[in-house]
Backbone as ProteinMPNN parsed JSONL, in Angstrom:
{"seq_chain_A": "XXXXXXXXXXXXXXXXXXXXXXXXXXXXXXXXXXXXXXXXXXXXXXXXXXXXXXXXXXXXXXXXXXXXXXXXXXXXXXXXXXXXXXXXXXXXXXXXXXXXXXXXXXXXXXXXXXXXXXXXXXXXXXXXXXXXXXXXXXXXXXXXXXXXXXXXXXXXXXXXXXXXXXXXXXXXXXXXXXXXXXXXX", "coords_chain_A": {"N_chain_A": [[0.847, -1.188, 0.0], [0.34, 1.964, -1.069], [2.591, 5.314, 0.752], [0.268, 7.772, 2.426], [1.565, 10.526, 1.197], [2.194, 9.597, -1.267], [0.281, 8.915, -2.594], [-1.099, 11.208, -2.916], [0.606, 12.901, -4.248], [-0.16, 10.708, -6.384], [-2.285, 10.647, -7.505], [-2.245, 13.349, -8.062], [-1.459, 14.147, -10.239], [-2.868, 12.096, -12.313], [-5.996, 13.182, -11.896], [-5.129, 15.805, -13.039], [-5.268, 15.963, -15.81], [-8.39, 15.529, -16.397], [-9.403, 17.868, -15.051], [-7.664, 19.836, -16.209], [-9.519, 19.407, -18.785], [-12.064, 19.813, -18.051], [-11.405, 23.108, -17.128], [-11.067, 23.728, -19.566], [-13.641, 23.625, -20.619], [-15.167, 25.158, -19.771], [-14.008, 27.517, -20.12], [-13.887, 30.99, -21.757], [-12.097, 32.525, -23.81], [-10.906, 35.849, -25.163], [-9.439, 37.39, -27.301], [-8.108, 39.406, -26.532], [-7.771, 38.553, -23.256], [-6.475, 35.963, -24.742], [-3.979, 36.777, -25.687], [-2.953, 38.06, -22.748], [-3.062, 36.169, -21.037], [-1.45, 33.692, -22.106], [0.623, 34.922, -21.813], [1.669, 35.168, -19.01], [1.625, 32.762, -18.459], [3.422, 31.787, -20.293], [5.853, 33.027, -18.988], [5.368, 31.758, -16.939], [6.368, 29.286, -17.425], [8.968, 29.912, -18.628], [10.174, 29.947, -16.067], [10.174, 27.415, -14.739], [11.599, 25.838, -17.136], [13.996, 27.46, -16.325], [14.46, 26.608, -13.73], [14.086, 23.261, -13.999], [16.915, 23.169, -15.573], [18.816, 22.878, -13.326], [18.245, 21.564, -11.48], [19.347, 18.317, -10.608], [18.074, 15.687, -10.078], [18.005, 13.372, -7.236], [20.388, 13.302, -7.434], [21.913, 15.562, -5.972], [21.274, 18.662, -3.803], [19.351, 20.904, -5.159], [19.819, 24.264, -5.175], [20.857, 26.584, -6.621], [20.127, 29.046, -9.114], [16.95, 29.777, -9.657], [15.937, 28.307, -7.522], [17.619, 29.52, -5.696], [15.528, 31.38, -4.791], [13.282, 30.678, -4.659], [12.174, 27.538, -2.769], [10.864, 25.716, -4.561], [10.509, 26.242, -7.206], [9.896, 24.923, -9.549], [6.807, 24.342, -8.783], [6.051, 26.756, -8.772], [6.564, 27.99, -11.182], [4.831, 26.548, -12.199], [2.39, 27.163, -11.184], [1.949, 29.892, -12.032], [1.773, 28.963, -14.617], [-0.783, 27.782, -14.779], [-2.211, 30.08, -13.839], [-1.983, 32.099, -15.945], [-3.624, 30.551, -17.702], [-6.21, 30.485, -16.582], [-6.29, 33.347, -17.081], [-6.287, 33.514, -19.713], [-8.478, 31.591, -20.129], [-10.99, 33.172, -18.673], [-12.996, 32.464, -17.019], [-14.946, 32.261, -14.134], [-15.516, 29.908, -12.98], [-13.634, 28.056, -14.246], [-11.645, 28.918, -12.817], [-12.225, 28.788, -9.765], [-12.264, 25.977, -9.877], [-9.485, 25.251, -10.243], [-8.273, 26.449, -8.697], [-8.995, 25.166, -6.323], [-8.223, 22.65, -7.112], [-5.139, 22.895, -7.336], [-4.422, 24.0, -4.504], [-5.287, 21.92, -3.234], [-3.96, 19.653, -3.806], [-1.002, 20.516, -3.85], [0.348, 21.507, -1.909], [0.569, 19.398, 0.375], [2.436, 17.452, -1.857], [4.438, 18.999, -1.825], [5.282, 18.695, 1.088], [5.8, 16.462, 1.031], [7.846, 15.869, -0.395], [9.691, 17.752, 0.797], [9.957, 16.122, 3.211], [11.297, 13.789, 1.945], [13.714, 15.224, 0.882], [14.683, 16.034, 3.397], [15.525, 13.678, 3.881], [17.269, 12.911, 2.354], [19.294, 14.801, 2.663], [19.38, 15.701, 4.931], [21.001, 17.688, 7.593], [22.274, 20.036, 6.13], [19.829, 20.021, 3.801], [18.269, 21.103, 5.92], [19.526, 23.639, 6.816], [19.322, 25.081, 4.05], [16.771, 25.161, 4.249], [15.845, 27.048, 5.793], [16.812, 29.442, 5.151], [15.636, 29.9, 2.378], [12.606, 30.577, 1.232], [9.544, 28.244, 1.327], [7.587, 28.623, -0.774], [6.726, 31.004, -1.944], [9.088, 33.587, -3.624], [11.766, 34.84, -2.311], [12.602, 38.195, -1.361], [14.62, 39.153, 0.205], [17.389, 40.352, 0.595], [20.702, 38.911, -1.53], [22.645, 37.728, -0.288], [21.794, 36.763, 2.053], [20.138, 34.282, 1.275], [20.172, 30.944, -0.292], [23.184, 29.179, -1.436], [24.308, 30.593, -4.864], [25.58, 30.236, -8.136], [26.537, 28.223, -7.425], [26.004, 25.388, -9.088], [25.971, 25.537, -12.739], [23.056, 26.332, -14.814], [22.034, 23.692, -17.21], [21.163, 22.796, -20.518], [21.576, 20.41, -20.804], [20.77, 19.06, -18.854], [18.183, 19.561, -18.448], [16.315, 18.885, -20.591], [17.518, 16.226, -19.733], [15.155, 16.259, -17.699], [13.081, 16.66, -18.862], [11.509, 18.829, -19.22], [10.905, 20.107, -21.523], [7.731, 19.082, -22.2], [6.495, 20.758, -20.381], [6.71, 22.598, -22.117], [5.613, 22.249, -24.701], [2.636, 21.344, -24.232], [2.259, 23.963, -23.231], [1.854, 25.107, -25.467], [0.013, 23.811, -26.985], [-2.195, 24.05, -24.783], [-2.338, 27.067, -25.791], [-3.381, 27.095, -28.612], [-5.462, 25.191, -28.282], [-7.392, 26.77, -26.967], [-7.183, 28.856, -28.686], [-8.435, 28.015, -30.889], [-10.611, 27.717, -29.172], [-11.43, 30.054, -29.176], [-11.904, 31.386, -31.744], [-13.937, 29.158, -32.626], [-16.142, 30.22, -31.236], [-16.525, 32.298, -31.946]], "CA_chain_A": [[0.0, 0.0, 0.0], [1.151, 3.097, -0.884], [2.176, 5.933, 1.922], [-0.086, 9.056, 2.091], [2.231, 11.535, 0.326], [1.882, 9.244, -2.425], [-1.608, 8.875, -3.223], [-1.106, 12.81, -3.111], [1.316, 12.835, -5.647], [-0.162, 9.954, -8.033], [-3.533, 11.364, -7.943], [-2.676, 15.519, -8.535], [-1.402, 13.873, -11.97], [-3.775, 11.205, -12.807], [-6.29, 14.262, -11.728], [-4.523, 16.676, -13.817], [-6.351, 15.753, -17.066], [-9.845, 16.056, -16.468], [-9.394, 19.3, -14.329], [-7.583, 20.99, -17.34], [-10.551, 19.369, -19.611], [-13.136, 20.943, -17.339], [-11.27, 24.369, -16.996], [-10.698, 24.263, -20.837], [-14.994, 23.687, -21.358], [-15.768, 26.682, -18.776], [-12.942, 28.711, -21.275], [-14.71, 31.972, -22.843], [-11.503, 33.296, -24.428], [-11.034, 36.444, -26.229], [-8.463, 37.648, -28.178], [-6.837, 39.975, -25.196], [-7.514, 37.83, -22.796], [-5.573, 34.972, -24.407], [-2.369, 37.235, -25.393], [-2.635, 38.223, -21.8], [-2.69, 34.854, -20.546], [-0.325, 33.51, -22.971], [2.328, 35.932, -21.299], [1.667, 35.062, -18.076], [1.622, 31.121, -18.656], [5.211, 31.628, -20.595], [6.836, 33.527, -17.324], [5.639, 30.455, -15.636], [7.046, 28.006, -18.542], [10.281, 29.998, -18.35], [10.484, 29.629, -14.364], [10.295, 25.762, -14.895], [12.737, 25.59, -17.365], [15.157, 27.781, -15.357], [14.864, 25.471, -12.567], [14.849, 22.169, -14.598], [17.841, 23.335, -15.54], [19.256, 23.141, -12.5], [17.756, 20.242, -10.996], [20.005, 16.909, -10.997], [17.45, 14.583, -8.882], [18.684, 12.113, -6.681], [22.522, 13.714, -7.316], [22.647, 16.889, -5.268], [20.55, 19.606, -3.538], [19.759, 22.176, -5.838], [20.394, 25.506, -4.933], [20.779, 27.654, -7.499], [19.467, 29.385, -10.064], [15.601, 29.736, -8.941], [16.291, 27.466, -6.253], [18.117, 30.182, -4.348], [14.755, 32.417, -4.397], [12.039, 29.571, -3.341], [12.314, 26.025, -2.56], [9.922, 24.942, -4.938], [10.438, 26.984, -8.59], [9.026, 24.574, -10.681], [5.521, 24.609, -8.52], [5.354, 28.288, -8.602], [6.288, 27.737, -12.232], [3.303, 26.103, -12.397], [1.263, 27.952, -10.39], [1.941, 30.553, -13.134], [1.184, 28.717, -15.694], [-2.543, 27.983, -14.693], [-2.734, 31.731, -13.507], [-2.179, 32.481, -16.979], [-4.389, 29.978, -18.424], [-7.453, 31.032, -16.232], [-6.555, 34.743, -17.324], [-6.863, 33.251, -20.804], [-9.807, 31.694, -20.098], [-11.944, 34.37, -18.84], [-13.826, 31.878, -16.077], [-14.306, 32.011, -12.579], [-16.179, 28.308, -12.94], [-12.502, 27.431, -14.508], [-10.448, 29.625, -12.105], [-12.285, 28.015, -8.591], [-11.752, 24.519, -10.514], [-7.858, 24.801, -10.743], [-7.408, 26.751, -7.638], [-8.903, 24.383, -5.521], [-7.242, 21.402, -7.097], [-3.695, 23.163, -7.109], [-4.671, 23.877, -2.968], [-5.625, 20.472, -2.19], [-2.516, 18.715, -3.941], [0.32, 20.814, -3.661], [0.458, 21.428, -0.252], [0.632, 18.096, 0.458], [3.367, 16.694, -2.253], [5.597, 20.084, -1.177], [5.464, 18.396, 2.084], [6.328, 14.863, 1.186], [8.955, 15.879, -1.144], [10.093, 18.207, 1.653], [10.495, 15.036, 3.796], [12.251, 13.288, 0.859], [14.902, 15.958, 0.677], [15.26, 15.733, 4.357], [15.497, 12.347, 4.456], [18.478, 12.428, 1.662], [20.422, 15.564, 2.708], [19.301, 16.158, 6.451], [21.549, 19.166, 7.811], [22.131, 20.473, 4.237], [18.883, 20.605, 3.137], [17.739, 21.881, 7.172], [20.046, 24.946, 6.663], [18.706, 25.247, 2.814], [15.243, 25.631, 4.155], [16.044, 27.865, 7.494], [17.16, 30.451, 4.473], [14.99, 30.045, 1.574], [11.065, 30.492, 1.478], [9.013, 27.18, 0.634], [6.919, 29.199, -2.193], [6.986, 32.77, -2.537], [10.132, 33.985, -3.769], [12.276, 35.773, -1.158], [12.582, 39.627, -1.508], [15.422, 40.206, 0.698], [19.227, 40.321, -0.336], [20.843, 37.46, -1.805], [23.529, 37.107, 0.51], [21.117, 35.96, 3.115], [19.402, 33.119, 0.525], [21.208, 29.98, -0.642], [24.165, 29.723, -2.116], [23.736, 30.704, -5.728], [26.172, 30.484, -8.873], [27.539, 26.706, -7.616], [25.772, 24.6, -10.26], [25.252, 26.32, -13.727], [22.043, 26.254, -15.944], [22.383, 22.882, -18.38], [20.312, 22.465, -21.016], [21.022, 18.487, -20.929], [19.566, 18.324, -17.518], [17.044, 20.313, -18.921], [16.332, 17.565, -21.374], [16.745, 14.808, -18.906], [13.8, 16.345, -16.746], [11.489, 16.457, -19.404], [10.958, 19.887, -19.149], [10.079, 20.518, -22.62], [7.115, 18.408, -22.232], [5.591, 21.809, -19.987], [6.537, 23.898, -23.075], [4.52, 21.085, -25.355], [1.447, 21.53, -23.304], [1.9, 25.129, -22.93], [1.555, 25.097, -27.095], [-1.256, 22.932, -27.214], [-3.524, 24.907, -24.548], [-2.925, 28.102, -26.158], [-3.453, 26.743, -29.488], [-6.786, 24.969, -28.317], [-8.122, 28.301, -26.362], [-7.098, 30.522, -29.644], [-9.27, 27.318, -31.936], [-12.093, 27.335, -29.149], [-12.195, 31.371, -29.343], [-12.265, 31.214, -33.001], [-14.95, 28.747, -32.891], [-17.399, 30.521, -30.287], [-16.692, 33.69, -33.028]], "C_chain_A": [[0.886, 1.244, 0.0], [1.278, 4.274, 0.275], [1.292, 6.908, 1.587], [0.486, 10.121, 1.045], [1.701, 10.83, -1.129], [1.485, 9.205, -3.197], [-1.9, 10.127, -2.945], [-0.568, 13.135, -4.651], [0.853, 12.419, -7.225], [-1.528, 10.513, -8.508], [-3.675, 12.982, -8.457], [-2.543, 15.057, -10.182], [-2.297, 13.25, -12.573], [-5.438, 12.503, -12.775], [-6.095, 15.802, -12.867], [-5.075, 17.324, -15.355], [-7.414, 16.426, -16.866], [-9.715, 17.192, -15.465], [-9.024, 20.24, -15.287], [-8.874, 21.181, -18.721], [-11.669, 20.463, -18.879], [-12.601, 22.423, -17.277], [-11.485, 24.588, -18.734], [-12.72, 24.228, -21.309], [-15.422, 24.754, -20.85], [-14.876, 28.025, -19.568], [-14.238, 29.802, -21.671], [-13.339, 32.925, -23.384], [-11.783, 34.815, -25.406], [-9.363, 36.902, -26.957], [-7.511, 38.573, -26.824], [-6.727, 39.11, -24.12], [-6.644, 36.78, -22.953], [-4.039, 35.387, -24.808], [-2.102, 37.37, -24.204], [-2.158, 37.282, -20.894], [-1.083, 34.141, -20.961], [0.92, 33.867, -22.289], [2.269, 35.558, -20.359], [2.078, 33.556, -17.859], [3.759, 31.115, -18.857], [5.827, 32.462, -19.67], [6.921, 31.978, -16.596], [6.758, 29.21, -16.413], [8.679, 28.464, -18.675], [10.9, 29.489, -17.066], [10.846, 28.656, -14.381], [11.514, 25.532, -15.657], [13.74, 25.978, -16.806], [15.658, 26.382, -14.132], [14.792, 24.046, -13.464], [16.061, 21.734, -14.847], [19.101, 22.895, -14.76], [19.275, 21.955, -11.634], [18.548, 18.72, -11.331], [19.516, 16.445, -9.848], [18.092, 13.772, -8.486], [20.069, 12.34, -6.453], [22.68, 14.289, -6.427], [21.139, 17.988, -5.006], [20.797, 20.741, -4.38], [19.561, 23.512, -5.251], [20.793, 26.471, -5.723], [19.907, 28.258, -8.056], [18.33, 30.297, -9.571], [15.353, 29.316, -7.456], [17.092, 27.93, -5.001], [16.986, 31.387, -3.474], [13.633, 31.46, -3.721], [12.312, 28.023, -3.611], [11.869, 25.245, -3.929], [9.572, 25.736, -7.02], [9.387, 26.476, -9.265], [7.175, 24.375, -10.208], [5.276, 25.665, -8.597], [5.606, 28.666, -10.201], [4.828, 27.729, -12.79], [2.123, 26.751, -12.128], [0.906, 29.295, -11.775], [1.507, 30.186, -14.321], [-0.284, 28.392, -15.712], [-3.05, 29.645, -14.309], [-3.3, 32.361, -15.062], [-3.344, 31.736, -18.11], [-5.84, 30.221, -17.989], [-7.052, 32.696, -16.869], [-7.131, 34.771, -18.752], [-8.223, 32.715, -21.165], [-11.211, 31.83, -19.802], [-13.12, 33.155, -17.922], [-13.545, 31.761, -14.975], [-15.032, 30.766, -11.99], [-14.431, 27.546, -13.053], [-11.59, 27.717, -13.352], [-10.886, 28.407, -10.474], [-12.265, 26.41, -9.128], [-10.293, 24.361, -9.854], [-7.376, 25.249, -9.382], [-7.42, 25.826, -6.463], [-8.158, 22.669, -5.768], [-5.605, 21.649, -6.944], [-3.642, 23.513, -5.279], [-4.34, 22.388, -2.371], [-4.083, 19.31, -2.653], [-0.919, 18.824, -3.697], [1.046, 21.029, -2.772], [1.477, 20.205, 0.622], [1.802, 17.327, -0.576], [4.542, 17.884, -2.261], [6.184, 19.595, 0.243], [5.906, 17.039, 2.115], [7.538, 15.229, 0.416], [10.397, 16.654, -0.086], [11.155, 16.865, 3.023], [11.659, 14.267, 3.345], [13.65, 13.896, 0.86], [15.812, 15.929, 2.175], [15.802, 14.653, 4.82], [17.285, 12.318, 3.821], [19.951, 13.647, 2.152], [20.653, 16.487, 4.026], [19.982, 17.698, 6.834], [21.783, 20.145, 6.607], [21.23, 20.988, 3.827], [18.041, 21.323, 4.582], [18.281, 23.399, 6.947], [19.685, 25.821, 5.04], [17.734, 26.432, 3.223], [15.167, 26.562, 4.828], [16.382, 29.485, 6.073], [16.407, 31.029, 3.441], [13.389, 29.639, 2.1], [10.529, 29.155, 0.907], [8.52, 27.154, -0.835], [6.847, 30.109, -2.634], [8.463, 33.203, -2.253], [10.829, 35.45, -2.334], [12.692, 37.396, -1.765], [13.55, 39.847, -0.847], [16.689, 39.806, 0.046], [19.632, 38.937, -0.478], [21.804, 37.116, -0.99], [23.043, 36.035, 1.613], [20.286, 34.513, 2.568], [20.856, 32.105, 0.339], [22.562, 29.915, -1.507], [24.175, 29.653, -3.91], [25.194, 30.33, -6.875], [27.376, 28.587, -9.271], [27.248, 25.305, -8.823], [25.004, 25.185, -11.864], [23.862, 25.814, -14.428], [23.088, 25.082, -16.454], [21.701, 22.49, -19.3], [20.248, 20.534, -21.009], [20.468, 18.015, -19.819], [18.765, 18.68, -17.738], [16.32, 19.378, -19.613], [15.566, 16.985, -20.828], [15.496, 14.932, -18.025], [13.079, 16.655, -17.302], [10.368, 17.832, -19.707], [10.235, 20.449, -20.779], [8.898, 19.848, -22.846], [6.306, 19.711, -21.617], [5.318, 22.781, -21.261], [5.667, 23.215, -24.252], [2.883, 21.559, -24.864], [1.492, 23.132, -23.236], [1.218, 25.381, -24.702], [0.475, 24.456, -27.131], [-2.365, 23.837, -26.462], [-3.356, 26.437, -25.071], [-3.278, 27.81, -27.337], [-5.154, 25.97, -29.284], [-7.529, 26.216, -27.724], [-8.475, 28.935, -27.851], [-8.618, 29.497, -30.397], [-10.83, 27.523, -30.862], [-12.485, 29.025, -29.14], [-12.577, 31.669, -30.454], [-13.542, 30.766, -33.255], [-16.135, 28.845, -32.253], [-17.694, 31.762, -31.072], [-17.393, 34.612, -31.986]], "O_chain_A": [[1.824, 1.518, 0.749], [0.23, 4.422, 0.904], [1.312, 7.148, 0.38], [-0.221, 10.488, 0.107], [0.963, 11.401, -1.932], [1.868, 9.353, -4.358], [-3.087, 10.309, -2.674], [-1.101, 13.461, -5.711], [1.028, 12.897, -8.346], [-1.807, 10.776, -9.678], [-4.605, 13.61, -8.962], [-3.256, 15.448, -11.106], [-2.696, 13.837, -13.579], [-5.953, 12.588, -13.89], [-6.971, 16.57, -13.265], [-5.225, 18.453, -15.823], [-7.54, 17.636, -17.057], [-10.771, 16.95, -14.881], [-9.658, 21.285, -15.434], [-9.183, 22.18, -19.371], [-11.94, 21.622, -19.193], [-13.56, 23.185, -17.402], [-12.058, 25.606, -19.121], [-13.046, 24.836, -22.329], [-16.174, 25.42, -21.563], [-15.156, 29.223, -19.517], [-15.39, 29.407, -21.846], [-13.55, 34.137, -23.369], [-12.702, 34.884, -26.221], [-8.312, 36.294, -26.752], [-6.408, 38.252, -26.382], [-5.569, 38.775, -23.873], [-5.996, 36.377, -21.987], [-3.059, 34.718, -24.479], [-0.981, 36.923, -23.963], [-1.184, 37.396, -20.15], [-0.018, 34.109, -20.344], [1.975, 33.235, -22.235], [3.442, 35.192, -20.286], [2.92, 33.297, -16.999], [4.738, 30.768, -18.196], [6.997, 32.312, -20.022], [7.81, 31.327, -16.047], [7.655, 28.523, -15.922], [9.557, 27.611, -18.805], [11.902, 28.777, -16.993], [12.026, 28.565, -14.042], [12.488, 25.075, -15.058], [14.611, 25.13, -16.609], [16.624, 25.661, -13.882], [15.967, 23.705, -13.605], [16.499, 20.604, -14.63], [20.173, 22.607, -15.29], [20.304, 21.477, -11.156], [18.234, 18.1, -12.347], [20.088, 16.579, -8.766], [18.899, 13.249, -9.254], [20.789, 11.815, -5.604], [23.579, 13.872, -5.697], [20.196, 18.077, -5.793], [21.828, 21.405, -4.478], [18.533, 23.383, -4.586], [21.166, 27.443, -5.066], [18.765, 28.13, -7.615], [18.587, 31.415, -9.126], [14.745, 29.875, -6.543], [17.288, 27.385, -3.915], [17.13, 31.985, -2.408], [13.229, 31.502, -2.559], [12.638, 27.544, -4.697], [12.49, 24.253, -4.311], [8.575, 25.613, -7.732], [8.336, 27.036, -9.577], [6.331, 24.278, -11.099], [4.067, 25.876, -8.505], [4.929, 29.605, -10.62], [4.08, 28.459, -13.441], [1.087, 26.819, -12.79], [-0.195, 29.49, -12.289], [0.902, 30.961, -15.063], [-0.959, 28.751, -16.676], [-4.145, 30.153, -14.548], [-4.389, 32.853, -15.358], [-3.792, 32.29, -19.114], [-6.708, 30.19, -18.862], [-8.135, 33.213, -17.141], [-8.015, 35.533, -19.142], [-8.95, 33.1, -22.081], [-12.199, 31.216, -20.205], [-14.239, 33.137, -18.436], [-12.472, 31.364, -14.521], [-15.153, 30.58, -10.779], [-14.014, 26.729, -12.232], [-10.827, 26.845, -12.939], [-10.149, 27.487, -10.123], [-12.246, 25.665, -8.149], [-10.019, 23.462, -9.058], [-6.389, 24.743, -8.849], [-6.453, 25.595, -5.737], [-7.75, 21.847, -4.948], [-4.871, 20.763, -6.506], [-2.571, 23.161, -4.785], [-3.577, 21.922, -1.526], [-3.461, 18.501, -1.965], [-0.026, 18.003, -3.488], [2.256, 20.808, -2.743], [2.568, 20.2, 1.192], [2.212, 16.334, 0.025], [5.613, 17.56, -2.773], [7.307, 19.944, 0.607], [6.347, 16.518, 3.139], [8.481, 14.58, 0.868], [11.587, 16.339, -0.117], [12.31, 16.799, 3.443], [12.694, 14.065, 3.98], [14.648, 13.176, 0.842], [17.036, 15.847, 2.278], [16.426, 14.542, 5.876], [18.26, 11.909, 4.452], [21.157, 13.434, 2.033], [21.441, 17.4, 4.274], [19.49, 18.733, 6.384], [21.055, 21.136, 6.53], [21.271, 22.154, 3.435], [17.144, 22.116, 4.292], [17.456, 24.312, 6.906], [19.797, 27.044, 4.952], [17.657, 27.635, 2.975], [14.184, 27.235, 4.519], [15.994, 30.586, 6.462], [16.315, 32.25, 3.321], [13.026, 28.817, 2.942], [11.107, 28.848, -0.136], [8.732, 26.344, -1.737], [6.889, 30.213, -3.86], [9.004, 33.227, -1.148], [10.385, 36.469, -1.805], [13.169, 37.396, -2.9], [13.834, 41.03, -1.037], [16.85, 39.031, -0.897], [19.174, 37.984, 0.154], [21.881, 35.89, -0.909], [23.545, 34.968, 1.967], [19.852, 33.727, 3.41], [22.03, 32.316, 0.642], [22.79, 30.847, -2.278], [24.028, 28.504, -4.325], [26.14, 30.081, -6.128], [28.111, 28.083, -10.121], [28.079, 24.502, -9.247], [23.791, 25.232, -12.068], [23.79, 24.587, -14.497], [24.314, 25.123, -16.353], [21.372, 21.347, -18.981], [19.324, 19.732, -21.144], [19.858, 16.957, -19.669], [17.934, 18.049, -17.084], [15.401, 18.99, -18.892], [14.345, 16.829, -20.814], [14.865, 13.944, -17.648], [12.086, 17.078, -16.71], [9.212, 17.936, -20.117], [9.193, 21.086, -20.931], [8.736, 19.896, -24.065], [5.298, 19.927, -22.289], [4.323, 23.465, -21.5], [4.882, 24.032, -24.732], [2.203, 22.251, -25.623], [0.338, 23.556, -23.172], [0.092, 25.841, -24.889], [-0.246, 25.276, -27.701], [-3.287, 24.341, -27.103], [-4.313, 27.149, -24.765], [-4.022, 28.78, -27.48], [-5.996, 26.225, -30.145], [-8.502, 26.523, -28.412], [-9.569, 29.378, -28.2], [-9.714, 30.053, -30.469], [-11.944, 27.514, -31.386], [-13.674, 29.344, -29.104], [-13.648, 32.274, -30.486], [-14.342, 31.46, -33.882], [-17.061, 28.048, -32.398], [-18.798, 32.304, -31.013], [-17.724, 35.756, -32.298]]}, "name": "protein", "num_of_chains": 1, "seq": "XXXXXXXXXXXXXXXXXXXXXXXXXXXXXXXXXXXXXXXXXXXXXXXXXXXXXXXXXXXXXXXXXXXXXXXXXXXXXXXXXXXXXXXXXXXXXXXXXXXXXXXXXXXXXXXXXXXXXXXXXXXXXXXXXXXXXXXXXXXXXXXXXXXXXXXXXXXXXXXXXXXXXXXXXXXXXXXXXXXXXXXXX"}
């Protein structure tokens, strides 16, 4: 049986689907709305790749990059990228959809992954966290955040984590938004 965290984890994805189907039928795009979106989505789709970047799982605590401003880049990535996709599509049927499923899951696999990291890099990743914010990017000087500049950007870890698979999906829902604003004329 799997632990709790788990069946957090396997379900936000398995989940994931029909929550973007349902936000994408509550859609009423218009033409500003989905440039506006659009822009907002790709901030988040950059964020992710930054930190992908950066990210060598299982190797080493990352710390750079993104990873010196919040714990958690590629969720606030994310977070951005549905911000922008409810701005695109112009529902607050779609918007309380996504917010309460990004509430109820992320919470919860921030906190098991949290464990995870503690489990693999204990004092390391304790003094990490004691510095950097969990989710909202830190505002004060960087001296006081993690240590920044020690593992560069790579696009081949970039690669290996699949990250172009967000920028895939980011192409596809603006590309179905623009076809279902087209086709509501």
């Amino acid at each position: 049986m799997a632990a709790p965290g788990e069946l957090w984890t396997r379900w936000r994805v398995r989940l994931g689907y029909p929550v973007a189907l349902l936000c994408f039928l509550f859609a009423r795009p218009t033409p500003a709305s989905l440039a506006a979106g659009a822009g907002i989505a790709a901030a988040g789709l950059v964020l992710r790749g930054a930190a992908a970047g950066h990210l060598r799982k299982h190797e080493q605590l990352a710390t750079a990059g993104p990873y010196a401003s919040t714990r958690n880049p590629l969720y606030l990535g994310s977070a951005l990228l549905g911000a922008g996709f409810l701005v695109a599509s112009r529902s607050w049927i779609a918007a309380a959809i996504l917010i309460v499923y990004f509430v109820l899951f992320y919470g919860a696999v921030m906190r098991r992954e949290e464990q995870e990291l503690r489990a693999s890099y204990g004092a390391a990743f304790d003094n990490y966290a004691a510095r950097v914010p969990l989710f909202w990017p830190w505002r004060g000087p960087l001296s006081t955040r993690a240590k920044t500049g020690d593992v560069p950007f790579s696009w081949s870890v970039y690669w290996r984590n699949r990250e172009y698979e967000a920028a895939l999906g980011w192409l596809a829902g603006v590309g179905l938004l623009w076809l279902k604003m087209y086709w509501q004329g």
